[in-house]
LUMNU-541357 format. One record per residue (C-alpha): residue in three letters; x, y, z; residue number from 1. Coordinates in Angstrom, 1 decimal. Layout:
BEGIN
ALA_X_Y_Z_NUM
...
REM end
This chain:
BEGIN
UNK_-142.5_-88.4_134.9_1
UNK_-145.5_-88.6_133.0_2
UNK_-145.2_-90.6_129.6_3
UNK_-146.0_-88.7_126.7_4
UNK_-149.1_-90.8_124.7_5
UNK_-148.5_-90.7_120.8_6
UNK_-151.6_-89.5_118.9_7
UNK_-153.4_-92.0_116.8_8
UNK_-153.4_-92.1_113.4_9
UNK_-157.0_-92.4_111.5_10
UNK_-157.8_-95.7_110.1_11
UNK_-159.4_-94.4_107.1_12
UNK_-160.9_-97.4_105.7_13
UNK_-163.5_-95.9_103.1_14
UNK_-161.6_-93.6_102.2_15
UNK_-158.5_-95.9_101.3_16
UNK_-161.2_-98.0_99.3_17
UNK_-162.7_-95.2_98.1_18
UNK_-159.8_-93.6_96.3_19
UNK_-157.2_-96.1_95.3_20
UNK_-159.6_-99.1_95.7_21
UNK_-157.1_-100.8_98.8_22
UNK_-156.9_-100.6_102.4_23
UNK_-154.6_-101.8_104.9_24
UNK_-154.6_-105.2_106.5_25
UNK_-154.2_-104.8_110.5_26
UNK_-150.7_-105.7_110.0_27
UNK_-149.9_-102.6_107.8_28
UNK_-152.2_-100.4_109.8_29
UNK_-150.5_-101.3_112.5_30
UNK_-146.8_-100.8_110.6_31
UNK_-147.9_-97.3_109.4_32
UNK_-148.6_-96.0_113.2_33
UNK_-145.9_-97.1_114.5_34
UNK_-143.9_-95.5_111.3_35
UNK_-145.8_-92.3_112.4_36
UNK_-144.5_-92.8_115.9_37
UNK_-140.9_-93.3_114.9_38
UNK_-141.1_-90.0_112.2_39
UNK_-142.1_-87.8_115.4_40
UNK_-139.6_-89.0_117.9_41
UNK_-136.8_-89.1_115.0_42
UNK_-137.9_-85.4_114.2_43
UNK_-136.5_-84.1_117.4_44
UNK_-133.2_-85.0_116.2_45
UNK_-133.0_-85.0_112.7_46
UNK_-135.3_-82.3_110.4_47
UNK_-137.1_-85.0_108.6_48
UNK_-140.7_-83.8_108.4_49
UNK_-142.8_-80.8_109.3_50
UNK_-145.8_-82.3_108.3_51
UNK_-146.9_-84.8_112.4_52
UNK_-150.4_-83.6_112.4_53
UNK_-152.3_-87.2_112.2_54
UNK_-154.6_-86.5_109.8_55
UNK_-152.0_-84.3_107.7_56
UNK_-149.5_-87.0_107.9_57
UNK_-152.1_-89.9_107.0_58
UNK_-152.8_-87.7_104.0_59
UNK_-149.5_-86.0_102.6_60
UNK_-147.0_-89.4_103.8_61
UNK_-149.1_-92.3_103.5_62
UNK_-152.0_-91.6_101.2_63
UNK_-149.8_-89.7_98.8_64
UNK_-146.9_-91.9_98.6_65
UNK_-149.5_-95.0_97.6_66
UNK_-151.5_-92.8_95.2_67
UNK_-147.9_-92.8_92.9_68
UNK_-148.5_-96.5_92.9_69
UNK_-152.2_-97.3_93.2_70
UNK_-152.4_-99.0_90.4_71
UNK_-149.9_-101.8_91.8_72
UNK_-151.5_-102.2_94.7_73
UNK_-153.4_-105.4_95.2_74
UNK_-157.3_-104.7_94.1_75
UNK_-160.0_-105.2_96.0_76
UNK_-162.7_-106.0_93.9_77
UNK_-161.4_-105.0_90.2_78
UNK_-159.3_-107.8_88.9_79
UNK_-158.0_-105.4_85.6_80
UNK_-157.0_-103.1_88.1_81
UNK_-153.2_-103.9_86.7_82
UNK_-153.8_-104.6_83.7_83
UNK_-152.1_-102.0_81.9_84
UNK_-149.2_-100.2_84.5_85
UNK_-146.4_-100.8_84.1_86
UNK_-146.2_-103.1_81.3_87
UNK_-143.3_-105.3_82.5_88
UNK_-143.6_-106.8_86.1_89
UNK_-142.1_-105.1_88.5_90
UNK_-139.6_-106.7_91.8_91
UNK_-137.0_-103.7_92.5_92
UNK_-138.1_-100.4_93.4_93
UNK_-135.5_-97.6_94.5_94
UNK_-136.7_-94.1_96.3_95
UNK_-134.4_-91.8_95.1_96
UNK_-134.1_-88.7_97.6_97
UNK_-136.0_-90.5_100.5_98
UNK_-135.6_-88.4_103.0_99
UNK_-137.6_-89.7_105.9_100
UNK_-138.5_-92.3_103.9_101
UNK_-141.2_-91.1_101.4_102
UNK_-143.1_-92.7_99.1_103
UNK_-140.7_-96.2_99.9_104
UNK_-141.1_-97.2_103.1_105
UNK_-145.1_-96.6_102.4_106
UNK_-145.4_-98.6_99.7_107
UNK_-142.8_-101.1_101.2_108
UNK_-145.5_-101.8_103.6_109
UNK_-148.0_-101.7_100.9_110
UNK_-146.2_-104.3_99.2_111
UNK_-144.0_-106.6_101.1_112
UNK_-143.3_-108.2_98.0_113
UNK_-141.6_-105.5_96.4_114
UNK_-137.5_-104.8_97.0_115
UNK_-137.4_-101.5_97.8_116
UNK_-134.2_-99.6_98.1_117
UNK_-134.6_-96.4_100.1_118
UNK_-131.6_-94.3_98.8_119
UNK_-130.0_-90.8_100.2_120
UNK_-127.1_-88.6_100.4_121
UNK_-127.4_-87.9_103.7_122
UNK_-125.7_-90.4_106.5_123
UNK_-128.0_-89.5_109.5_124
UNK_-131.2_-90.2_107.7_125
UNK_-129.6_-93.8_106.4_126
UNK_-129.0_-94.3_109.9_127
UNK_-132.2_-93.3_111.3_128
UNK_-134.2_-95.4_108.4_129
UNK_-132.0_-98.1_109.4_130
UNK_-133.2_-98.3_112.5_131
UNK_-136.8_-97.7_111.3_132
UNK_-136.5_-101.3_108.8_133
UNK_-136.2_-103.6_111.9_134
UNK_-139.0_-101.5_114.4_135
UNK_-141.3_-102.1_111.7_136
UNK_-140.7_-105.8_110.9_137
UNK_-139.9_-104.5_107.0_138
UNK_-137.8_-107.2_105.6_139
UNK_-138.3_-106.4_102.2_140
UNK_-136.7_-102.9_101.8_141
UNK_-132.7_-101.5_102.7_142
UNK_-131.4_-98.7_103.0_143
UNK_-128.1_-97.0_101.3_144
UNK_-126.5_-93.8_101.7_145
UNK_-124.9_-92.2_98.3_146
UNK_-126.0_-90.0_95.0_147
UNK_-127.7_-91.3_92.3_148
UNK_-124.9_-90.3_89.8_149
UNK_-122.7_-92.3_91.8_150
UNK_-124.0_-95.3_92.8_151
UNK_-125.6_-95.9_88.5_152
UNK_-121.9_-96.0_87.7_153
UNK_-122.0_-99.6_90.2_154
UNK_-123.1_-103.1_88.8_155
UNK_-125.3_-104.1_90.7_156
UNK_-127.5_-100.3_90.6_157
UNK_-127.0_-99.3_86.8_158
UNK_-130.1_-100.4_84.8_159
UNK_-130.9_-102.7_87.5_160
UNK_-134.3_-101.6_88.9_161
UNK_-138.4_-101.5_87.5_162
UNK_-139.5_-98.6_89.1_163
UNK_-138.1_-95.6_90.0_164
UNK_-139.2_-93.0_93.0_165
UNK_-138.7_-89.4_93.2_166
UNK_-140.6_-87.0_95.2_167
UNK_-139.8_-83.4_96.3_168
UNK_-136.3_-83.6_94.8_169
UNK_-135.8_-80.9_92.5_170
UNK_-136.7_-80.0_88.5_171
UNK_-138.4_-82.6_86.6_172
UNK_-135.7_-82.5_84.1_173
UNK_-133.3_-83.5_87.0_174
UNK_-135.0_-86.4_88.6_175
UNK_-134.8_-87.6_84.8_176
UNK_-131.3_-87.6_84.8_177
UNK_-131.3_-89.2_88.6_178
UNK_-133.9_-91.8_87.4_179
UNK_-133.1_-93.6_84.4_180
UNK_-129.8_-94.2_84.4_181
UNK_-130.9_-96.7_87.4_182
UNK_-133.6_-98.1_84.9_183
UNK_-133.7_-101.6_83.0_184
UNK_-135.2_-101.1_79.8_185
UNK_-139.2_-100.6_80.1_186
UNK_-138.8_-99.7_83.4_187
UNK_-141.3_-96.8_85.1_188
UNK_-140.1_-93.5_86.7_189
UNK_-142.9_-91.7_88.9_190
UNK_-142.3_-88.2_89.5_191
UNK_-144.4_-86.6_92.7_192
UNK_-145.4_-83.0_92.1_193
UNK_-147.5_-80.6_93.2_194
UNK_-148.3_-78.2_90.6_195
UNK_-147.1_-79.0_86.6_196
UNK_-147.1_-76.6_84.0_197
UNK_-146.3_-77.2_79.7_198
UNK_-143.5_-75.1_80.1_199
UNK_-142.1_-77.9_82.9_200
UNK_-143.0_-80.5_80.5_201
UNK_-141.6_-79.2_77.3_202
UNK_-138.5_-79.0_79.0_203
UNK_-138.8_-82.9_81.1_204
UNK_-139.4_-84.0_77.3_205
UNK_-136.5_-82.8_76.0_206
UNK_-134.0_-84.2_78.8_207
UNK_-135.4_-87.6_78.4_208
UNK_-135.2_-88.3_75.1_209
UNK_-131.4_-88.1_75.5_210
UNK_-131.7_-90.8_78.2_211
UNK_-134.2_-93.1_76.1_212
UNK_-137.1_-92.3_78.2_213
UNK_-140.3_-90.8_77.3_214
UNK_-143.6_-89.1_79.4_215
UNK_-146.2_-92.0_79.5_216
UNK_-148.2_-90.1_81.3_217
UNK_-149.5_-87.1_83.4_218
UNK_-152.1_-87.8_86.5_219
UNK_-154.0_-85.3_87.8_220
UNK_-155.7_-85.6_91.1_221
UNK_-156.7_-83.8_94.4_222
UNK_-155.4_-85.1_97.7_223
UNK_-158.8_-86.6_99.7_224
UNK_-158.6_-84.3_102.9_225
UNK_-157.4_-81.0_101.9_226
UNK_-158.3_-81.0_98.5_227
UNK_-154.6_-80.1_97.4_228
UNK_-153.5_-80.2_94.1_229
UNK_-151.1_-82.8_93.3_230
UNK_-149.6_-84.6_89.6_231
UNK_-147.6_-87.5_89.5_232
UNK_-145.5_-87.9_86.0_233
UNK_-144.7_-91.3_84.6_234
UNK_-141.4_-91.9_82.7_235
UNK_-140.6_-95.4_80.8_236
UNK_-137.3_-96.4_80.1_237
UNK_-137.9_-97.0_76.5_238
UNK_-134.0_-98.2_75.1_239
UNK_-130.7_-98.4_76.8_240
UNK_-129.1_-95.5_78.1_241
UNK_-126.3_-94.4_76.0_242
UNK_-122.7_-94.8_76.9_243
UNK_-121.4_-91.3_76.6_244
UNK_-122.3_-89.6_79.7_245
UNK_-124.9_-86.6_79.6_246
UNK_-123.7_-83.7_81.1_247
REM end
């Protein structure tokens, strides 16, 4: 039987550098085809992706899961690159909604000094991801099947993380309610969108002021190959959620 060879995913060196002023060490380039590799042969199975073109996954999984976080990533050549996101440091992340494992297990590779907890409500993608952690040598991420709602109400969750993920999950308004609750105080939810209207923040502003969060910010950009439209919307946990629960 013939064996099947894997296409290659494109390096994309300048364009990393060019765009979010980072690129991949071997190590991670080498962590990112092999996740590419695992997402293809996991898709048989499980309905995790329809996006397994190379260049289409390099851009819509990889490029866009780090663009949320670009400006954690370690510079390369512009030391105030940090120097004003997020305010407080930042040690636990949690993808809410993960999926196949979008935007964590990127940006776990990203930054292997980041926890990174790759949460969803679904068993079989848990256990496929959990089998992804070791393939890749990631040490620094886990993952955990549940709800948000749920698993906020534990210890060792509630207010316990800096940064909060959520991409292609639902309303805006919604991953508010997912996010914050999971929050500490001055901690950063980044919401992936495509599009993003007033009429979708009017509403996101007034859910989160109920939870003691507030829009930071909106960033608008263009993904590098397609040219599609994408915003990501930052959320700060700005005081302690409060006790009575919002419905």
């Amino acid at each position: 039987m013939n064996q099947i060879t894997m296409p290659v995913l494109p390096q994309m060196n300048e364009l990393w550098q060019k765009t979010l002023n980072w690129q991949p060490n071997e190590l991670q380039q080498q962590q990112f085809q092999r996740l590419y590799e695992l997402i293809v042969e996991g898709n048989r199975s499980l309905n995790l992706t329809r996006i397994t073109e190379p260049i289409e996954f390099w851009e819509k999984h990889l490029w866009d899961s780090l663009r949320g976080i670009a400006r954690l990533l370690p510079a390369n050549g512009n030391s105030d690159k940090n120097s004003d996101f997020p305010a407080p440091p930042v040690h636990k992340a949690i993808d809410i909604g993960t999926g196949g494992g979008f935007p964590g297990l990127p940006i776990a590779i990203a930054l292997p000094h980041l926890s990174v907890t790759l949460l969803d409500s679904t068993r079989k993608k848990i256990a496929f991801l959990e089998t992804v952690l070791p393939s890749l040598g990631i040490e620094n991420a886990a993952a955990l099947v549940g709800r948000s709602d749920e698993i906020a109400r534990q210890p060792q969750h509630k207010q316990a993380y800096d940064l909060a993920l959520l991409r292609a999950v639902g309303a805006a308004s919604l991953c508010a309610k997912c996010a914050l609750p999971l929050l500490k105080d001055g901690g950063l939810a980044i919401l992936y969108r495509g599009n993003w209207t007033v009429e979708e923040e009017t509403e996101l502003q007034s859910t989160i002021e109920r939870l003691g969060g507030t829009i930071e910010s909106v960033e608008a950009f263009t993904t590098p190959a397609s040219q599609g439209a994408r915003h990501c919307v930052y959320l700060r946990k700005v005081v302690r959620q409060f006790e009575r629960p919002i419905l």
